[in-house]
C-alpha positions in Angstrom: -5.7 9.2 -37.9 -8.2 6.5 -37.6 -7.0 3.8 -40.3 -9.9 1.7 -42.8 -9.4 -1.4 -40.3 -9.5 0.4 -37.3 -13.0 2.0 -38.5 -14.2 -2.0 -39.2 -13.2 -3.1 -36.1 -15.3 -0.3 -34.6 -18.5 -1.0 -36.6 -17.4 -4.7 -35.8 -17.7 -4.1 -31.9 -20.6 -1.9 -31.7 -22.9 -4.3 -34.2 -21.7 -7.2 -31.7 -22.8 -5.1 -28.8 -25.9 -4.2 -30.6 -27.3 -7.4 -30.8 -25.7 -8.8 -27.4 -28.0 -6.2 -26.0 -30.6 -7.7 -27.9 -30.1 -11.2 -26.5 -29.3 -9.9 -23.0 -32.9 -8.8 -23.0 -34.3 -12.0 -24.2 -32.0 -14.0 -21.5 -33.6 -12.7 -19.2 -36.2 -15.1 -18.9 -33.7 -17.9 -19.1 -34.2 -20.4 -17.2 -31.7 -22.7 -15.4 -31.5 -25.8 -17.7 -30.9 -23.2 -20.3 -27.7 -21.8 -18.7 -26.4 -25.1 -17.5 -26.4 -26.3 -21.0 -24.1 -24.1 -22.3 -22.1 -24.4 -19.2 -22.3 -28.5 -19.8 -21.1 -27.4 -23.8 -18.2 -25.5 -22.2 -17.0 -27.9 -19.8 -16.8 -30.5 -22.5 -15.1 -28.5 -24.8 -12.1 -27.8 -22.5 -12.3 -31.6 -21.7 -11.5 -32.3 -25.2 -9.3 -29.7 -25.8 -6.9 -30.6 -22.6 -4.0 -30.9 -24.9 -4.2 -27.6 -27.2 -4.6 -26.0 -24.0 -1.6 -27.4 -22.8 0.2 -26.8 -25.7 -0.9 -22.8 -25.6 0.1 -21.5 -22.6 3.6 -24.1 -23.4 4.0 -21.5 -26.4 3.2 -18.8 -24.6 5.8 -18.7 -21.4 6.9 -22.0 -21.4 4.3 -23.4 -18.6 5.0 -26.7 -17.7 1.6 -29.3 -18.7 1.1 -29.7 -14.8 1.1 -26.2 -13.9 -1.6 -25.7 -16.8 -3.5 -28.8 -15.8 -3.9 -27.7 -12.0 -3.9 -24.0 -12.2 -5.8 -23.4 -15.6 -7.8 -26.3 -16.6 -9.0 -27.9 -13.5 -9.8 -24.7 -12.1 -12.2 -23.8 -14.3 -13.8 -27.4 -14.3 -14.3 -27.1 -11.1 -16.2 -23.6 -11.4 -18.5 -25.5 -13.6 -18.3 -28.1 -11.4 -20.0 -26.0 -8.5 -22.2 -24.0 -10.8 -23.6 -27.1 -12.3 -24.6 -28.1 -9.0 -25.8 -25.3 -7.0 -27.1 -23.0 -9.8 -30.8 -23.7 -9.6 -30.7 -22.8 -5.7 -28.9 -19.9 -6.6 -31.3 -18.5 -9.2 -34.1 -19.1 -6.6 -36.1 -15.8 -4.9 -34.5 -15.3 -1.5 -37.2 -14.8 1.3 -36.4 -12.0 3.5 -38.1 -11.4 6.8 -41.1 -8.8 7.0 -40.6 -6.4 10.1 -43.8 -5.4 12.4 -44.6 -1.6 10.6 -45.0 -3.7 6.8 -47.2 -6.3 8.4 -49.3 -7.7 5.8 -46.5 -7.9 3.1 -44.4 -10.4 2.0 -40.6 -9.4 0.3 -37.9 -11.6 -1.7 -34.8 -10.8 -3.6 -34.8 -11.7 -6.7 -31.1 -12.2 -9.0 -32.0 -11.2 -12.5 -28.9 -10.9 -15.2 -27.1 -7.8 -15.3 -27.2 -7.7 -19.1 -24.1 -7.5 -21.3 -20.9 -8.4 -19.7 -17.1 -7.0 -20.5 -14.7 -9.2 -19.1 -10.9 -8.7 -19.8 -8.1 -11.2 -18.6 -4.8 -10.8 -18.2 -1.7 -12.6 -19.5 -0.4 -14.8 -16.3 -3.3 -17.1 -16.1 -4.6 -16.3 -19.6 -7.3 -19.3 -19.9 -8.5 -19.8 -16.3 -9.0 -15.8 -15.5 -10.8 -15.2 -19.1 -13.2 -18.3 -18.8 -13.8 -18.4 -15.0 -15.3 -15.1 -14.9 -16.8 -16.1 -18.2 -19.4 -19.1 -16.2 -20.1 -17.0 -13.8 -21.4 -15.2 -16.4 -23.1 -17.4 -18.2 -24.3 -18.8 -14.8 -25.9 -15.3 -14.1 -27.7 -15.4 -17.9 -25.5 -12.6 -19.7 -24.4 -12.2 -22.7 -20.4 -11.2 -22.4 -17.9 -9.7 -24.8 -14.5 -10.8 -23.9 -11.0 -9.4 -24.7 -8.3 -11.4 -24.0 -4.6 -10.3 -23.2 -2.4 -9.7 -26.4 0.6 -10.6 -24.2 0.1 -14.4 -24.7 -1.3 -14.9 -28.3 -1.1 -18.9 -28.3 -3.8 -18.9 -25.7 -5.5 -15.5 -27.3 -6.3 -17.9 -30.1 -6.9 -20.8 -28.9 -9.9 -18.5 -26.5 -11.0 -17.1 -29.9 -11.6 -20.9 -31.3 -13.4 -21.8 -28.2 -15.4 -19.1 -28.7 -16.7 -19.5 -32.2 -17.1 -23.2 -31.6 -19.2 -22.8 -28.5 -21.5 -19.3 -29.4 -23.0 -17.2 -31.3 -21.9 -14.2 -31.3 -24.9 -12.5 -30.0 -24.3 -14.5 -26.6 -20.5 -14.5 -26.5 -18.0 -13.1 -28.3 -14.1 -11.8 -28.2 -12.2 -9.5 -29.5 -7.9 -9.6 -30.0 -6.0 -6.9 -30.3 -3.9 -4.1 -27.9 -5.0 -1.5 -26.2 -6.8 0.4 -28.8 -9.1 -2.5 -28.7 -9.4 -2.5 -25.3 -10.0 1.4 -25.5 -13.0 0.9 -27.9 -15.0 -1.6 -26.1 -14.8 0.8 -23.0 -15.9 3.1 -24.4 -19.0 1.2 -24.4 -22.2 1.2 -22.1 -22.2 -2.1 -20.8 -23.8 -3.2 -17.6 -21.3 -5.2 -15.9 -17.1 -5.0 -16.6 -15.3 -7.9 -14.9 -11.2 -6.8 -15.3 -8.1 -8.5 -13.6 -4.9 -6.9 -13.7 -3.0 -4.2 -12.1 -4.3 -1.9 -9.8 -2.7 1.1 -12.5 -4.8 -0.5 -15.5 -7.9 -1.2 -12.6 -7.7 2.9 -12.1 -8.1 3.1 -16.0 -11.1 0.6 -16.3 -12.9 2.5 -13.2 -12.6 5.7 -14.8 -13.9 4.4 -18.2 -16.8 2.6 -16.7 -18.1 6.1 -14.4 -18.6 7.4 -17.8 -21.7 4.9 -18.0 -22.1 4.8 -14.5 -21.3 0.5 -15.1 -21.1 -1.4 -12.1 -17.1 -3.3 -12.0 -15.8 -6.5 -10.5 -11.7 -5.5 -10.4 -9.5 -8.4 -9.5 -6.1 -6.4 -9.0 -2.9 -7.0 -6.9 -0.2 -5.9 -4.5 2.1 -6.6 -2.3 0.9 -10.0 -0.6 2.8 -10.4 2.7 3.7 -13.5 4.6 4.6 -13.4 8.1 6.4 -16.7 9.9 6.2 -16.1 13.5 8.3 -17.9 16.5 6.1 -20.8 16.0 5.9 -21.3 12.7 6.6 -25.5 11.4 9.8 -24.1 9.7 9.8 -27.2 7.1 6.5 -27.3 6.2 6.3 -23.4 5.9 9.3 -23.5 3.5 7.5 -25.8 1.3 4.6 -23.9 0.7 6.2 -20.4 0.3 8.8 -22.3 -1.9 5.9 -23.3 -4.5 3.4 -20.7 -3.7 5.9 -17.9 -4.7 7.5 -20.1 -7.7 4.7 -21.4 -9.3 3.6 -19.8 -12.6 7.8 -18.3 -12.4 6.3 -16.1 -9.8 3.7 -14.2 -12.0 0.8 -14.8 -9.8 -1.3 -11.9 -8.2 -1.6 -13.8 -5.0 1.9 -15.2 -4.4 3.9 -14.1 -1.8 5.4 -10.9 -2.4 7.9 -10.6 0.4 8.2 -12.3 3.8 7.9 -10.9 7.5 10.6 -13.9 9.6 10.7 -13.6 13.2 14.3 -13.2 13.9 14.4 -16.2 15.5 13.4 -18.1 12.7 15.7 -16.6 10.1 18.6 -18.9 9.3 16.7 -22.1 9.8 13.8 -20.7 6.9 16.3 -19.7 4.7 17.9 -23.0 4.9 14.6 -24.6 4.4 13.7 -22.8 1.3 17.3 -23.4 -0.2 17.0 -26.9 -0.1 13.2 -26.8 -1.2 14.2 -24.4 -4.2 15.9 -27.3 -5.3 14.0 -30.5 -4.3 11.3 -28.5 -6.6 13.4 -27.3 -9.7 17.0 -29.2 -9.8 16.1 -33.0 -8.2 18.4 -34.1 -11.2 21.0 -31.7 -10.7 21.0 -30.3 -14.0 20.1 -27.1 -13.1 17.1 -25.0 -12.7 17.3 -23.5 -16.0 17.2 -27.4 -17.6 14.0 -28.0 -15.3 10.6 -29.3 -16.9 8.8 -27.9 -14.4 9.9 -23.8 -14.3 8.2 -21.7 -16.3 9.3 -18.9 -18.3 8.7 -14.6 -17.7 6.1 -13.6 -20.5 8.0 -11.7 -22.3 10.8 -9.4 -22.4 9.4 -6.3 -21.4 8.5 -7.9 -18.0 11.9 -9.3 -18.0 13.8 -6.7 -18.4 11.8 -4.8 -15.4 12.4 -7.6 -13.0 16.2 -7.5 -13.8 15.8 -3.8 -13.3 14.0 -4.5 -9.5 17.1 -7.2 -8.9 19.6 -4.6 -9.9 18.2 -2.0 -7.7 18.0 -3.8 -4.6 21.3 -5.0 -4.6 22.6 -1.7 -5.7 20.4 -0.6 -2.1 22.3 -3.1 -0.2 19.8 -5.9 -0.2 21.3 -9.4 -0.6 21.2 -12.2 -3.0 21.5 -15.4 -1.2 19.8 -18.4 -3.6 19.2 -17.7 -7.5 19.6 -14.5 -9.2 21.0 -15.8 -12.5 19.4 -14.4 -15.5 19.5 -15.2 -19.4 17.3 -12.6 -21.3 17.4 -14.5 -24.6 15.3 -17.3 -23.1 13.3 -14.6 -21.0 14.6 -17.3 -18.1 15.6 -16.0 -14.2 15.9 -18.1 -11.6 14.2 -18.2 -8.4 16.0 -16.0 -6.2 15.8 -14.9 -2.6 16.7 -11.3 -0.9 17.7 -11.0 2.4 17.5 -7.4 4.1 16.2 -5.4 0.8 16.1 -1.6 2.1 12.4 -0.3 2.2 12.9 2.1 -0.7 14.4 -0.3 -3.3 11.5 -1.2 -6.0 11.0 -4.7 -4.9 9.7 -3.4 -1.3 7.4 -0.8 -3.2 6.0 -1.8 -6.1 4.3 -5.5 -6.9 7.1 -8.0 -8.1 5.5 -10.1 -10.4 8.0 -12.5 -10.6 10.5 -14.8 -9.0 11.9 -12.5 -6.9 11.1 -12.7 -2.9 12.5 -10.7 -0.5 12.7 -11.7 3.2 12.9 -8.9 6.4 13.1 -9.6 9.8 10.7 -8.9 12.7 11.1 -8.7 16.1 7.6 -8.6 17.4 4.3 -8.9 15.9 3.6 -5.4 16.2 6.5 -4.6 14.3 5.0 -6.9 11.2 1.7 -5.3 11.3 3.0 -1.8 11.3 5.0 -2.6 8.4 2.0 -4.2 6.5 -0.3 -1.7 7.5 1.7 1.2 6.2 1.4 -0.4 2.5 -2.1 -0.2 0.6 -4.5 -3.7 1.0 -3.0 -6.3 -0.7 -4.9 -9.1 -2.3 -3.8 -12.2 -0.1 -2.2 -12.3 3.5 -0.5 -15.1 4.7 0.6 -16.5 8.3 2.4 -18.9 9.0 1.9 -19.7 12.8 1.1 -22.6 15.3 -0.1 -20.1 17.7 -4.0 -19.3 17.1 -3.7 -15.9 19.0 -0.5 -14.4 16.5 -2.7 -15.5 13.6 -6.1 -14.3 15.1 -4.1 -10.9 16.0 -2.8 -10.7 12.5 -6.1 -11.1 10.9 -8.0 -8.8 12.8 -5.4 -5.8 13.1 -4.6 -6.0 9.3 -7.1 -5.7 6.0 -6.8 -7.9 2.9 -8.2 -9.1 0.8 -8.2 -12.3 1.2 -6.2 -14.7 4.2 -4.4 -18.0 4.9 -3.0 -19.6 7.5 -0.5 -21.8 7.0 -0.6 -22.5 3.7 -0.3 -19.6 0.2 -2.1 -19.2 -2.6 -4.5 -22.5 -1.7 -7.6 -20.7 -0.8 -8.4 -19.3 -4.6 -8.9 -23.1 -5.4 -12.2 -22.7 -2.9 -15.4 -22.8 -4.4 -17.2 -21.5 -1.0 -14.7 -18.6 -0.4 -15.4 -15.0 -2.1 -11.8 -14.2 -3.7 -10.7 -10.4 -4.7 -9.3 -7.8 -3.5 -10.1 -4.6 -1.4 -9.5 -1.0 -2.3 -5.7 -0.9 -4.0 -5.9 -4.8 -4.4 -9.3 -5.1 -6.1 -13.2 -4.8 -5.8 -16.2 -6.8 -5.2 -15.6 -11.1 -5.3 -15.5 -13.6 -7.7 -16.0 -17.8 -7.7 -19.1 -19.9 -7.3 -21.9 -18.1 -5.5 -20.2 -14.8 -5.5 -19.2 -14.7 -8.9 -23.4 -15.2 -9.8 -23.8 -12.6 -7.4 -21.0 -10.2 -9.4 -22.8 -10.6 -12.6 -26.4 -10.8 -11.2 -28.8 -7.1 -10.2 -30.1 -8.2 -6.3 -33.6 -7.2 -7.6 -35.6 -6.4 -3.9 -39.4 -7.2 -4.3 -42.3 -6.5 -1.9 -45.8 -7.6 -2.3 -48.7 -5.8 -0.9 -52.2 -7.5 -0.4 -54.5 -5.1 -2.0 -57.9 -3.7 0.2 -57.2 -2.0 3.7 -53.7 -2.3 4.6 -51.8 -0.9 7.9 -49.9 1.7 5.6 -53.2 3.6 4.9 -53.6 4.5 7.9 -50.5 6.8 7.4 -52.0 8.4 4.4 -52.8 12.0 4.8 -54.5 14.1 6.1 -52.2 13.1 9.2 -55.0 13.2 12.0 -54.5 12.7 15.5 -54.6 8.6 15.2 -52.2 8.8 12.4 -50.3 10.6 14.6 -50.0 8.3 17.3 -49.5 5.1 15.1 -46.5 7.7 14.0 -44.7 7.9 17.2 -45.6 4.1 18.3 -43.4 3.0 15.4 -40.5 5.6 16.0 -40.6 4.5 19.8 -40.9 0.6 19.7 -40.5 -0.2 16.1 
């Protein structure tokens, strides 16, 4: 039975949409300086409110200020960064050629605002994947409703303050609350949905937004590989997988979600990542769990399903051989690595989320592709290689939907690069250019001169000369 408040919050929603729509209509016309004001508004805001942002997402899973400064704050700055820039080049009509049967015309695409924008973030990067997709919307003159994750409700709030100190509601506004809330504001027509989150919750969005037939930008996830071939710079590969899985305490849609080792490489990696594992998180010797600089799982629901995953795989003969200490009270597990997991444990099928990696052997390249082929796109692909022909054989027999070689996780902090997924591990691209592009209609125009053209001599009634103008253009045109 639908409850007094839930009935308000309904009424709430739709009168916000109402008038969004409203405004959407009007921003249409907006011009540049207009959007990079409130961009310029935004970017100041976060600027001044480094240390509440800090202090959020410190509340919310424990992340440590340097984490948050680097992955959530400068992030975004530096999406405004490049939208302030480029924005007025990327509003501009795009000339397109005019081919030999149109002569006489001219054509240009134009990028007009898609209208009124749902974007929903999820809980592991709460700030930067609510208010990146946010300038790209703003960049793109919509108007957006946003509903941030109920999972971290430090940084929920903190968005919702931002929010009414930045915009009216007509332009921007967000909504807090479960998935009821969630349910309501699909339920609405809007013209563009920007989700990230799991390809299960991604299915849910989809379905919701064919009801409307509303265009969707899903950032999803999956089971990231990385492969370290015979070649591979053992230390400095060690380094990278050590921080790029790690980071964030593992919950990161693009880390690493197990490793493909050469045989040949096996025992040196392991070593290397050992020693990194604690170079990174116990230099005083303290112990991981005393580190600064480890964050926390978000709650105990996703703590309890890791433990389950590290239970499993063990219980499938797969072996622990760095972390795997756990302490539910402080939602706290250390970073642990898996040697030999068997393929039907649930770390080897389902996304980990978390600071679990497990490692499997390879003895040819092949061997790795097959075994990353057989799984559905994942978001990211790493290798890890010194030899451009493994990585340039990688990369073209495999899909994801995004790659990098000899590094993880780096290339999201590109401003030029489209990031998302493909199929299982997303749709359509996000950041800078692409992101306009998400949130933008690619409006085709023609112009025709008026008087005697070279298309009315096609008109009917088809006579012989139209006729052979006819099979001129199908033979040479």
């Amino acid at each position: 039975m639908e409850t007094l408040a839930y009935l308000r919050l309904k009424e709430t929603i739709q009168d916000t949409f109402d008038k969004q729509k409203e405004q959407a209509i009007r921003l249409r016309s907006s011009n540049a300086e207009e959007r990079l004001v409130k961009l310029k508004k935004l970017k100041e805001w976060i600027l001044t409110h480094k240390d509440a942002i800090r202090e959020a997402l410190y509340q919310d899973f424990r992340k440590p200020a340097a984490e948050v400064d680097m992955t959530e704050i400068y992030v975004v700055l530096a999406e405004i960064n490049h939208a302030l820039k480029d924005l007025k080049k990327w509003m501009k009509d795009e000339p397109v050629s005019t081919p030999l049967s149109l002569l006489g015309t001219s054509s240009y695409v134009q990028y007009e605002p898609k209208g009124v924008c749902l974007i929903i973030a999820p809980w592991n990067y709460p700030f930067n994947l609510m208010v990146g997709p946010l300038v790209s919307a703003i960049a793109a003159g919509n108007t957006a409703i946003l509903k941030p994750s109920e999972m971290t409700p430090h940084t929920a709030r903190l968005l919702v303050q931002m929010v009414g100190d930045l915009f009216y509601p007509a332009e921007v506004a967000i909504f807090e609350g479960e998935v009821e809330v969630s349910t309501m504001l699909l339920n609405l027509p809007f013209d563009h949905i920007f989700f990230t989150g799991s390809p299960q919750v991604g299915k849910i969005v989809m379905r919701a937004a064919a009801e409307h037939l509303t265009s969707v930008t899903l950032e999803l996830g999956g089971k990231s590989p990385a492969i370290i071939d015979a070649s591979a710079n053992i230390a400095d590969a060690a380094g990278k997988i050590v921080y790029g899985k790690f980071v964030n305490c593992g919950q990161t849609c693009i880390a690493p979600d197990y490793l493909l080792v050469h045989e040949s490489k096996i025992a040196p990696l392991i070593d290397a990542m050992k020693e990194q594992i604690d170079k990174m998180y116990n230099a005083d010797d303290k112990g991981i769990h005393a580190s600064a600089d480890y964050a926390r799982i978000v709650n105990e629901k996703h703590f309890d399903r890791l433990n389950e995953m590290l239970n499993d795989v063990q219980a499938k003969g797969g072996q622990v051989i760095k972390g795997g200490m756990v302490n539910r009270a402080d939602r706290y597990m250390e970073p642990t690595l898996v040697l030999n997991p068997s393929d039907d444990s649930q770390i080897m099928q389902e996304e980990i989320f978390g600071p679990i990696l497990p490692i499997k052997t390879y003895q040819n390249i092949q061997e790795a592709i097959d075994l990353i082929n057989q799984k559905p796109k994942p978001l990211a692909l790493y290798v890890f290689s010194q030899e451009k022909e493994c990585s340039q054989e990688v990369l073209e027999k495999t899909s994801a939907g995004g790659a990098l070689i000899n590094d993880c996780v780096l290339h999201f902090l590109h401003p030029e690069l489209p990031f998302g997924g493909v199929n299982n591990s997303g749709i359509g691209k996000a950041h800078g250019y692409f992101g306009f592009k998400a949130f933008s209609n690619e409006k085709g125009v023609m112009k025709q001169r008026t008087g005697l053209t070279a298309t009315k001599l096609l008109h009917p009634p088809y006579g012989a000369k139209a006729k052979r103008i006819i099979d001129t253009m199908i033979k040479y045109l």
